[in-house]
C-alpha positions as CSV (number, residue, x, y, z in Angstrom):
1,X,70.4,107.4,108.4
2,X,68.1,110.1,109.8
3,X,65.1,107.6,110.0
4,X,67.2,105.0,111.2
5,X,68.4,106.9,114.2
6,X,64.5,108.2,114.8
7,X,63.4,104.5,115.2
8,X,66.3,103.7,117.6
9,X,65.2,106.6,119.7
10,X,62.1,105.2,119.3
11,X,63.4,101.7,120.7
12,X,64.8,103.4,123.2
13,X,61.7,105.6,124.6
14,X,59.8,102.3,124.8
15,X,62.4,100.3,126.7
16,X,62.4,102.8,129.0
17,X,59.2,102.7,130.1
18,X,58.4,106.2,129.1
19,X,55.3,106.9,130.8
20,X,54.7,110.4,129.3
21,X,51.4,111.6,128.2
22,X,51.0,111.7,124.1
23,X,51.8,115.2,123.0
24,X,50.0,116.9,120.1
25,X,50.3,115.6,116.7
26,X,52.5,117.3,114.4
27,X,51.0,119.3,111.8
28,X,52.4,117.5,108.8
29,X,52.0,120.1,106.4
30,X,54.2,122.6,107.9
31,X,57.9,122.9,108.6
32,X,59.0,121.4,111.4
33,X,61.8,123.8,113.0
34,X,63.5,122.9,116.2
35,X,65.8,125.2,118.2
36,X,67.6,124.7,121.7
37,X,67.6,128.5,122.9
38,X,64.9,130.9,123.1
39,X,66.6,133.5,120.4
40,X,66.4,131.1,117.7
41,X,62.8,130.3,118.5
42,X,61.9,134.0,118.3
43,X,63.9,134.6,115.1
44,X,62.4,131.8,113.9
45,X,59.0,132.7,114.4
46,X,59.3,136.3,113.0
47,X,60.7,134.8,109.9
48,X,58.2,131.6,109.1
49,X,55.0,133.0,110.9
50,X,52.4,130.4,111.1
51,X,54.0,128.4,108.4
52,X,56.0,126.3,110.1
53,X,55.6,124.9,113.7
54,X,58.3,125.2,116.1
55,X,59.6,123.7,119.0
56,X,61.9,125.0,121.9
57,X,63.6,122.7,123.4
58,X,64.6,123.8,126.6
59,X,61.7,124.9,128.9
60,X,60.8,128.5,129.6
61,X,62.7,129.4,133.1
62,X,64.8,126.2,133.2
63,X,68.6,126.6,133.6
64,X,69.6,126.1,129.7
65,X,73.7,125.9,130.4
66,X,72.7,121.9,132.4
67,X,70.3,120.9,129.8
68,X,70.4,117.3,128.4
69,X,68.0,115.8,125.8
70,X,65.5,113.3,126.2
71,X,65.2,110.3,124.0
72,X,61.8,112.3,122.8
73,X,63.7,115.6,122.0
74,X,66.7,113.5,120.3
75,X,63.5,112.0,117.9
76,X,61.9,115.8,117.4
77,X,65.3,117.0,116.6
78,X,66.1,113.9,114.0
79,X,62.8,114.3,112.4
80,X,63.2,117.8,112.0
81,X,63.1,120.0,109.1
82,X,65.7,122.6,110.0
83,X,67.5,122.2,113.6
84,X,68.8,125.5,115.3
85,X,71.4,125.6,117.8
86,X,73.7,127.7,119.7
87,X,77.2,126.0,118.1
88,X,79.2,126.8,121.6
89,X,80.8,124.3,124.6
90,X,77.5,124.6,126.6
91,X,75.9,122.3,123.2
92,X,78.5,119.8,122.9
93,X,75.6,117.4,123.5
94,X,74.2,118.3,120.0
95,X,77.0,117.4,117.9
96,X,77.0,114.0,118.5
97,X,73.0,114.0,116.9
98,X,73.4,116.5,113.8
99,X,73.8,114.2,110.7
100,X,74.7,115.4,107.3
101,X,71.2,115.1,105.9
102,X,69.6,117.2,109.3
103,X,69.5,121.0,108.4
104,X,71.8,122.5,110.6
105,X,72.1,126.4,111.9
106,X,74.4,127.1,113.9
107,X,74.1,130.8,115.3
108,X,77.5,131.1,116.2
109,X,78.7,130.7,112.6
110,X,76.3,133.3,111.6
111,X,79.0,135.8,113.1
112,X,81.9,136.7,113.6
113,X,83.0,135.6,117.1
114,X,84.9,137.7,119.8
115,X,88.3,136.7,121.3
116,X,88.9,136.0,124.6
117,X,91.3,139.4,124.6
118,X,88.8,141.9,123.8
119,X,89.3,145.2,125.2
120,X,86.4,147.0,127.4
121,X,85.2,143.7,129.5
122,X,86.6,143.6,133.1
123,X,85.6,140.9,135.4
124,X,85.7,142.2,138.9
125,X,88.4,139.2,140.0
126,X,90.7,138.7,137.7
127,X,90.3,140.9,134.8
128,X,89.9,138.2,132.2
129,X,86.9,138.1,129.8
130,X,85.9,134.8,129.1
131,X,84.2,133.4,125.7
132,X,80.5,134.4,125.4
133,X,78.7,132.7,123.5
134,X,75.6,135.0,123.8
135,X,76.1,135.9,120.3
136,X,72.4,137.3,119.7
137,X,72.9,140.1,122.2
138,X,73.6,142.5,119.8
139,X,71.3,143.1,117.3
140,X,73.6,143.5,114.5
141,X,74.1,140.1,114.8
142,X,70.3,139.0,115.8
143,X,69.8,140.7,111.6
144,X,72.7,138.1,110.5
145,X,71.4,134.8,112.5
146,X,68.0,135.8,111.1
147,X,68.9,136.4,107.6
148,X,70.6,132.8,107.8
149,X,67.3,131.5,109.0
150,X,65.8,133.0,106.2
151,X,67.7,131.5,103.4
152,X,67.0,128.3,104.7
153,X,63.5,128.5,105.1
154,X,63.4,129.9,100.8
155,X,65.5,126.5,100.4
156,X,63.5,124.2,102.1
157,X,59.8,125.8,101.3
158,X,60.5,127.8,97.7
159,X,56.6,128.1,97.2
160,X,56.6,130.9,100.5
161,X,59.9,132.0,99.6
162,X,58.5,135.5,98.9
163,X,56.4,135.4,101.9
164,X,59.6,134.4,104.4
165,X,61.6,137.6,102.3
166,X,59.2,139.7,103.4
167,X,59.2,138.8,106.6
168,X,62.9,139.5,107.2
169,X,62.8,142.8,105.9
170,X,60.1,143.7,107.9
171,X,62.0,142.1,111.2
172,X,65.5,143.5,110.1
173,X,63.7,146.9,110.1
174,X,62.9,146.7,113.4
175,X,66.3,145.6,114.6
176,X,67.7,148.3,112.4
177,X,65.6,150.4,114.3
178,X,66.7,149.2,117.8
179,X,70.2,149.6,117.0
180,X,69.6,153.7,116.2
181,X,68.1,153.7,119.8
182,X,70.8,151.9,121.7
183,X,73.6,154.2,119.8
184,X,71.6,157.4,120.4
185,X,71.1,156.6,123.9
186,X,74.8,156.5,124.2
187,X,75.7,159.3,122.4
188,X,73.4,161.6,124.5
189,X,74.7,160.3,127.6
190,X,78.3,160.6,126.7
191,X,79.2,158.2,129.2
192,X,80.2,154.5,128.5
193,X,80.4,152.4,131.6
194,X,78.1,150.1,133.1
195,X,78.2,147.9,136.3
196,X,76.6,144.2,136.4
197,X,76.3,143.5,139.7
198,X,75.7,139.3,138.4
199,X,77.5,137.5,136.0
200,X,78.3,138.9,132.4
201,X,76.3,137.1,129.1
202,X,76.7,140.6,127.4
203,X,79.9,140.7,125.8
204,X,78.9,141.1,122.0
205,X,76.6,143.6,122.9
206,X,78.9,146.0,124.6
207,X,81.8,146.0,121.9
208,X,78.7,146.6,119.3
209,X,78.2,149.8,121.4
210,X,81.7,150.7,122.9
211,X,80.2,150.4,126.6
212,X,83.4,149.2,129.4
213,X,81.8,147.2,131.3
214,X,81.9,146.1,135.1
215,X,81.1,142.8,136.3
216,X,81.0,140.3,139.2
217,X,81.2,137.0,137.5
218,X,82.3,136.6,133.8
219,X,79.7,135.2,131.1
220,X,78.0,132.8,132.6
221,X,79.5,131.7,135.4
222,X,77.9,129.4,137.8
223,X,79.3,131.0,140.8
224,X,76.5,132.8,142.7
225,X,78.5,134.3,146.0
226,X,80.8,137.2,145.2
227,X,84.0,137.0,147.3
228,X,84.9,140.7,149.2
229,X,87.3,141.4,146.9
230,X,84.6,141.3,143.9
231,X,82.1,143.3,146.2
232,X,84.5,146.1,147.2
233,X,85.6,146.3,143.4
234,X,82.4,147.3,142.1
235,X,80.9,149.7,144.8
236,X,84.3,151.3,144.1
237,X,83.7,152.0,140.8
238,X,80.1,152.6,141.4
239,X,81.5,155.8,143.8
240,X,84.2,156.5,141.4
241,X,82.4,156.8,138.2
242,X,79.3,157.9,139.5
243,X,77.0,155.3,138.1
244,X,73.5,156.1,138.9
245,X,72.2,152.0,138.5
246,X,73.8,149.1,138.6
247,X,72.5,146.2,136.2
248,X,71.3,142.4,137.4
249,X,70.7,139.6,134.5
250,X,67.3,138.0,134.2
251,X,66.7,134.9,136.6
252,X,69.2,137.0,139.0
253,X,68.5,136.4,143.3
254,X,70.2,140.4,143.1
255,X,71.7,140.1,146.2
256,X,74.7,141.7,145.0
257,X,72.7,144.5,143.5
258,X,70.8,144.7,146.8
259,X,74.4,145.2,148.6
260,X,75.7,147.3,146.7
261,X,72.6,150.0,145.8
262,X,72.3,149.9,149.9
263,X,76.3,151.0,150.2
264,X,75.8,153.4,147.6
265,X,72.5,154.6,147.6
266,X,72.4,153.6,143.6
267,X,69.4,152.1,141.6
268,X,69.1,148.7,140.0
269,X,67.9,147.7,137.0
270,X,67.2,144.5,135.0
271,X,68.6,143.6,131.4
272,X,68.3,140.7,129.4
273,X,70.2,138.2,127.8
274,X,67.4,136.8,126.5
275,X,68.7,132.8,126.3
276,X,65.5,132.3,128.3
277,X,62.2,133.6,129.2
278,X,60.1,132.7,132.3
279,X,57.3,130.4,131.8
280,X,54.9,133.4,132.2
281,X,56.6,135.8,129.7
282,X,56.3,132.8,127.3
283,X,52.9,132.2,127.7
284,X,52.3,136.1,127.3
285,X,54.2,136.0,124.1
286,X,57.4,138.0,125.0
287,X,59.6,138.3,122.1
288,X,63.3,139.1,121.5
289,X,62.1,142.8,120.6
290,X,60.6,143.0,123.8
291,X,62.9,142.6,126.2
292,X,66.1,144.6,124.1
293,X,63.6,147.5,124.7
294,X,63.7,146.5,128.2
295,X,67.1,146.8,127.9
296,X,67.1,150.1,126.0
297,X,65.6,151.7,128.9
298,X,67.8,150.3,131.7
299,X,70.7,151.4,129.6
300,X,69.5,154.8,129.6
301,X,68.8,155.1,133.2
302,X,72.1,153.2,134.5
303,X,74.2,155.8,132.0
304,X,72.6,158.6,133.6
């Protein structure tokens, strides 16, 4: 069945005139792992090193919530050896290509997954969280989705089992360390609000840490003009609580940062999601780690 539906695509890239240029061969004699979102690539890549070759998907600094395969992806994903994907609504697309005999991870069942009535998330119009999907931003859960990677890779490659085991403990270690960080940051601030003047992908990692958290647009909304009402609402609580920085997402315009660190004379700060990376930070080799310490230090400044 899996072959079957490679050739179709196959059919299908040739009736349509695809006109692309060839791309490098696959390296036949390593894994082939395939992932839609750049967390998965990065785990991945901690936990197989150069013994397997991987391929993101979606490109570095594209939007990844309106992505839709190509016939060419749909063939790399078919003919892959283990196939990693998000799981959530904004994926739909990849259920209707996963096959029983394609090895399937899907980091969302890696975890357990927040309700839409979680306490400590307040969306600056309505006060209703919304599902995130973003499970990866706490690193808690970045150890389980990568621990899952893991026994996959002993499955499918037994002769580097050892080698992929050894790898994880070394990458849990430094998530276990991360996580020390981010809680002794907030202990020694004693303060646990934070203000995201742009939407809110962040919801797993603030109930990791306890953090009530402020924002204009909930998860990953594709609103990008506040209304008054949402403006208002956050320089108030900006004033109110004293909040020293207020927080904008990666790929941000920070408009509503810019309004409201000019009404209140506050900072602002990036943080990460991490679903995507510029094209530059790819090419430089940005990792997951990377940009959580990013966030590490943003979280220290915007506490105060």
């Amino acid at each position: 069945m899996k072959r079957l539906i490679a050739i179709l695509l196959c059919l299908c890239l040739m009736l349509c005139g695809c006109t692309a240029q060839p791309e490098k061969p696959h390296d036949e004699t390593k894994l082939q792992i395939v992932c839609t979102s750049f967390p998965a690539y990065d785990f991945a890549r901690e936990i197989a090193g150069d013994r397997a070759e991987l391929t993101l998907l979606i490109k570095p600094g594209s939007e990844v919530h309106s992505y839709e395969p190509t016939p060419k992806d749909m063939i790399r994903i078919q003919e892959s050896d283990l196939f990693i994907c998000n799981g959530g609504e904004s994926e739909q697309w990849a259920k209707t290509l996963i096959t029983p005999e394609l090895n399937t991870i899907y980091m969302m069942g890696c975890v357990d997954t927040v309700e839409e009535s979680a306490d400590g998330i307040y969306n600056a119009e309505d006060g209703e969280p919304e599902l995130d999907e973003h499970v990866w931003t706490s690193p808690l859960n970045a150890i389980k989705i990568s621990e899952e990677i893991c026994n996959a890779l002993c499955k499918l490659d037994t002769d580097n089992a050892e080698a992929y085991k050894t790898n994880f403990t070394a990458y849990k270690a430094q998530l276990m360390a991360l996580d020390r960080k981010f809680r002794q940051v907030i202990k020694n601030s004693g303060k646990h609000t934070l203000v995201f003047a742009d939407r809110f992908p962040m919801r797993y990692f603030a109930l990791e840490y306890g953090l009530d958290c402020y924002a204009a647009f909930p998860g990953c909304s594709s609103e990008t003009e506040p209304s008054a009402k949402t403006v208002a609402y956050l320089i108030d609580r900006v004033r109110e609580d004293k909040i020293p920085a207020v927080l904008y997402m990666e790929f941000s315009n920070q408009k509503m940062a810019d309004v409201i660190c000019e009404d209140t004379g506050c900072k602002k700060l990036p943080f990460y999601s991490a679903h995507s990376v510029s094209a530059e930070q790819f090419e430089q080799g940005v990792s997951y780690l990377d940009l959580m310490r990013i966030n590490l230090n943003s979280l220290k400044e915007a506490l105060g």
